[in-house]
C-alpha positions as CSV (number, residue, x, y, z in Angstrom):
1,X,5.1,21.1,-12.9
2,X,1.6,21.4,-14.7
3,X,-1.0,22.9,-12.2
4,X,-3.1,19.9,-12.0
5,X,-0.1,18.2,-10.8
6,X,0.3,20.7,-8.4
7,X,-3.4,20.7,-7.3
8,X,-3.3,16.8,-6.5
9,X,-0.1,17.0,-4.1
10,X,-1.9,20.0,-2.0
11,X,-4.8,17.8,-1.9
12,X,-3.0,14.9,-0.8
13,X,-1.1,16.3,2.0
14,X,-3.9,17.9,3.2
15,X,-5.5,14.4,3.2
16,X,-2.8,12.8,4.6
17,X,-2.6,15.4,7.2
18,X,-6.2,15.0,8.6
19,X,-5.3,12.0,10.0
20,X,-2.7,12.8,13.0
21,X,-4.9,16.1,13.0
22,X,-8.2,14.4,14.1
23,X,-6.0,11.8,16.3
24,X,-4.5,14.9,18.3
25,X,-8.4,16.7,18.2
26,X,-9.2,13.6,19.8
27,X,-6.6,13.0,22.3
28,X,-6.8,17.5,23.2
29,X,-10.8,17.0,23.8
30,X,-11.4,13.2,25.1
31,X,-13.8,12.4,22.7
32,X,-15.7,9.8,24.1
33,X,-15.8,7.7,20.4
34,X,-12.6,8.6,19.6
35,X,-11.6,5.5,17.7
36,X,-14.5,5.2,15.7
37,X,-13.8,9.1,14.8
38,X,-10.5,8.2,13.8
39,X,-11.0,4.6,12.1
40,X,-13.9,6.7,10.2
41,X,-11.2,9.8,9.1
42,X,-8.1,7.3,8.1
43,X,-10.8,4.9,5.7
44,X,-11.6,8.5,4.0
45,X,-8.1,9.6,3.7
46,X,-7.0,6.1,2.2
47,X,-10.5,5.8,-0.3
48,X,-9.2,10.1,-1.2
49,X,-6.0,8.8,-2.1
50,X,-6.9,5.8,-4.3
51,X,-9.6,8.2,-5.9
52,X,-6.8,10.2,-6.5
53,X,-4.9,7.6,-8.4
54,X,-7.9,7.1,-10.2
55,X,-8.5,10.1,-11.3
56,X,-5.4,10.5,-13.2
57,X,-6.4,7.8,-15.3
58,X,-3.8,6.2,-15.3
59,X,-3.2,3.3,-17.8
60,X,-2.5,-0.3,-17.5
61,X,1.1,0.0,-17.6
62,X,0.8,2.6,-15.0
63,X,-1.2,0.2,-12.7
64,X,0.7,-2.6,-13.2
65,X,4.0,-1.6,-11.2
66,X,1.9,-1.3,-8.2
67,X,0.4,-3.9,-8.3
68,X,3.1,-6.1,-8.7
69,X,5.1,-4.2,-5.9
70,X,2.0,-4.6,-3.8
71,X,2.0,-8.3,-4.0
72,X,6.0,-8.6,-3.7
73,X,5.3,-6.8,-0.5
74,X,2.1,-8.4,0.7
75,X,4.3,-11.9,-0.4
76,X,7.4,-10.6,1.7
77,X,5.5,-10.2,4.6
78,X,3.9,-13.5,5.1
79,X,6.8,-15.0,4.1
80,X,8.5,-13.4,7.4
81,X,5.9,-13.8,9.3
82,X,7.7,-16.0,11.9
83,X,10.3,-13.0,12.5
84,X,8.0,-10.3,14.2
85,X,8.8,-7.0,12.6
86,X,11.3,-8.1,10.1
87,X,9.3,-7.0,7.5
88,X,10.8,-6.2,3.7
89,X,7.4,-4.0,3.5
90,X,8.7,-0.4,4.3
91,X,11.9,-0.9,2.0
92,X,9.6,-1.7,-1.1
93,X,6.8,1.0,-0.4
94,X,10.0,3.0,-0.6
95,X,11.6,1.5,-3.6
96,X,8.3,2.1,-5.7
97,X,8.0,5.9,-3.9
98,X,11.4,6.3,-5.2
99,X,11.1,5.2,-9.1
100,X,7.8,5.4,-9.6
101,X,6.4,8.6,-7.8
102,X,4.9,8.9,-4.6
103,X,1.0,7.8,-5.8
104,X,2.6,4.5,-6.5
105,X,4.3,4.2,-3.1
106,X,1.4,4.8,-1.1
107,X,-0.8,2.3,-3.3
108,X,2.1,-0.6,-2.8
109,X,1.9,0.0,0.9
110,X,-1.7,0.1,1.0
111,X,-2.4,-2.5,-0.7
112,X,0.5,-4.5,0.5
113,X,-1.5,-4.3,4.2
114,X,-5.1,-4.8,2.4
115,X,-3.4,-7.7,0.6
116,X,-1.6,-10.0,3.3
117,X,-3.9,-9.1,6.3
118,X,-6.4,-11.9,4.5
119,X,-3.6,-14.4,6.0
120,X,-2.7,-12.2,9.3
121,X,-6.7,-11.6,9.4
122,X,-8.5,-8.1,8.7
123,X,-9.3,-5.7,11.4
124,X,-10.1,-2.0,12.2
125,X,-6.0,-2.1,12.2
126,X,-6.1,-2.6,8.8
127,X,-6.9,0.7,7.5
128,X,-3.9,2.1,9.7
129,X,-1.7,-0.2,8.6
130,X,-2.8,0.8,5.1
131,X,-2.5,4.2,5.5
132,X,1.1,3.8,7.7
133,X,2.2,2.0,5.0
134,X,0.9,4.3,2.3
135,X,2.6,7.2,4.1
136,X,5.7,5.6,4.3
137,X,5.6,5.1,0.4
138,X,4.6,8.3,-0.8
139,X,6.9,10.3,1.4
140,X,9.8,8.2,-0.2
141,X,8.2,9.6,-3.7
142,X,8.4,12.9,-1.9
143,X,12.1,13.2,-1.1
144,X,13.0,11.3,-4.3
145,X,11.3,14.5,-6.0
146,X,13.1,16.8,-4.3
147,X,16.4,14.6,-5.4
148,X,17.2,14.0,-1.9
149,X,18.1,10.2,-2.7
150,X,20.2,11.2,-5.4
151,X,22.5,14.0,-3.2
152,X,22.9,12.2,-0.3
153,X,23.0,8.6,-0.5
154,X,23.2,7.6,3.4
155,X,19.2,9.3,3.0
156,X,17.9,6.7,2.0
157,X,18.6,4.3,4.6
158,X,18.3,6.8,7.3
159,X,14.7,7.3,5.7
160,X,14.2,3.8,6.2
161,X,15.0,3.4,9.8
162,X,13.0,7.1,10.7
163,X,9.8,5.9,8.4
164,X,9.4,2.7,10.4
165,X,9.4,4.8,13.3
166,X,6.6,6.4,11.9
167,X,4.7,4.0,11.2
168,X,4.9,2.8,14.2
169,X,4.2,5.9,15.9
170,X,0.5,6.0,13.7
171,X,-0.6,2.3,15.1
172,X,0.9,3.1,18.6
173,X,-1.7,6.7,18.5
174,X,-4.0,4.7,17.1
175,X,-4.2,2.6,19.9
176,X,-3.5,5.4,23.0
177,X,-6.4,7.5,21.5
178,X,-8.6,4.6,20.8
179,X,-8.6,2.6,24.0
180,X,-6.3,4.1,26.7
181,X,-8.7,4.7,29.3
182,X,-8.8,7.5,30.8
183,X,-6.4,9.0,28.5
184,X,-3.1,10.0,30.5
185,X,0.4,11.2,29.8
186,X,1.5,8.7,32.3
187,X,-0.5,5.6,30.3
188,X,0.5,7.0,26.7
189,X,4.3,7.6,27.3
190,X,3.9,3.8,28.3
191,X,2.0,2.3,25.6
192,X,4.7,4.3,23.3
193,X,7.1,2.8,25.5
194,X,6.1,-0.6,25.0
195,X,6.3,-0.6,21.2
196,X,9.2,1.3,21.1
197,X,11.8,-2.1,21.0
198,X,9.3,-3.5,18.4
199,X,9.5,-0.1,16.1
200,X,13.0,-0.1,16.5
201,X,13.5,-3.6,15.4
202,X,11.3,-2.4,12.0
203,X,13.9,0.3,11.7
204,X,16.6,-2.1,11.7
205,X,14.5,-4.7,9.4
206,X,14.3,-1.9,7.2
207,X,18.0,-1.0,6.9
208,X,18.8,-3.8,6.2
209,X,16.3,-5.1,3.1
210,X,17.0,-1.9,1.9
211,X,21.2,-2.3,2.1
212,X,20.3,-5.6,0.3
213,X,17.7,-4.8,-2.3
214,X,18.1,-0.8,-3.0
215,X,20.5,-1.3,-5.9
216,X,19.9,-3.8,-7.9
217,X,15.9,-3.6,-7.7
218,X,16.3,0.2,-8.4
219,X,18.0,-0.3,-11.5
220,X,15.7,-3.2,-12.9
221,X,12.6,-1.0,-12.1
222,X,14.3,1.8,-13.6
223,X,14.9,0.0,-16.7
224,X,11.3,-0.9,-16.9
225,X,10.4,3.0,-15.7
226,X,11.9,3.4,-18.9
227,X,11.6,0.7,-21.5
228,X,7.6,0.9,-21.0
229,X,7.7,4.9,-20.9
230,X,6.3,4.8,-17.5
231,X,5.5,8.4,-15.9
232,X,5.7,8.3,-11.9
233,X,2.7,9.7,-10.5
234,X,4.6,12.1,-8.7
């Protein structure tokens, strides 16, 4: 691994860490403007990561997966819409993680959110879901690196079902820090509560789109990973 390579993943976890960082800073102190603090820290961290991306210059053919992923996704979504939570969006932020490298994932799940919240309507969610999403993408990349897809099969899907948990665990903070008040144990452990069923039912989702898709999509992309000499960003 060259040592720009390297540089960019310390930089990226350490943005990608700030953000549960300031959330927990916020939630330990009670800071009165606590969601504006944290909407203001996860728009950085998402703008860092697609500098990032385009910093490494990457080329059209680079681009182009992601984009197309991105809109597949964004697509998927609306297309589901009436199912709450049955979303395909985490199992192809993880399919483009996977083949692609982790920069693409969290650009396909970013943009995926950025893309099909002009139909669900934009917010100060948006940026959450974006980086959720993201997260959930480029920690696919992450373990596919470290060839934990490859050794252990059954990883994948438990990935998929843990990773919507997560996700749902950053919009469920977002909203405790950002407007449970006063801020208690007592009200948090039942806003988490109350989204529990719905994360769960992601989870699920997420298992299976992934059971259906993880195959034969993997081997298409990978086919084009290779026909076009595509790099992951990994």
């Amino acid at each position: 691994m060259s040592a720009r390579r390297r540089d960019g993943h310390v930089l990226d976890a350490i943005v990608l860490a700030a953000v549960p960082a300031v959330l927990a800073i916020a939630a330990a102190f009670g800071f009165a403007q606590a969601a504006l603090l944290s909407l203001a820290v996860v728009v950085a961290a998402v703008c860092l990561l697609f500098a990032g991306f385009e910093r490494s210059k990457p080329g059209l053919r680079q681009i182009m997966p992601a984009v197309v992923l991105g809109a597949i996704a964004a697509a998927g979504r609306v297309l589901f819409a009436p199912l709450p939570d049955c979303k395909p969006v985490s199992a192809i932020c993880i399919l483009a993680g996977a083949v692609f490298g982790r920069r693409c994932g969290f650009m396909v799940g970013a943009l995926a959110a950025l893309v099909s919240n002009f139909f669900f309507g934009q917010g100060p969610w948006t940026p959450w879901q974006m980086y959720g999403w993201g997260l959930v993408g480029y920690l696919a990349g992450v373990l596919a690196d470290a060839g934990v897809f490859e050794r252990f099969r059954p990883a994948v899907f438990a990935y998929g079902f843990c990773s919507a948990l997560l996700y749902g665990v950053i919009l469920d903070s977002w909203h405790v820090i950002g407007y449970v008040n006063p801020l208690t144990w007592q009200g948090a452990l039942l806003a988490y509560g109350a989204g529990m069923p719905f994360n769960v039912v992601h989870g699920v989702a997420t298992v299976a789109f992934l059971l259906v898709i993880w195959a034969p999509w993997r081997r298409k992309l990978e086919r084009i990973r290779a026909k076009y000499a595509l790099m992951g960003e990994g």
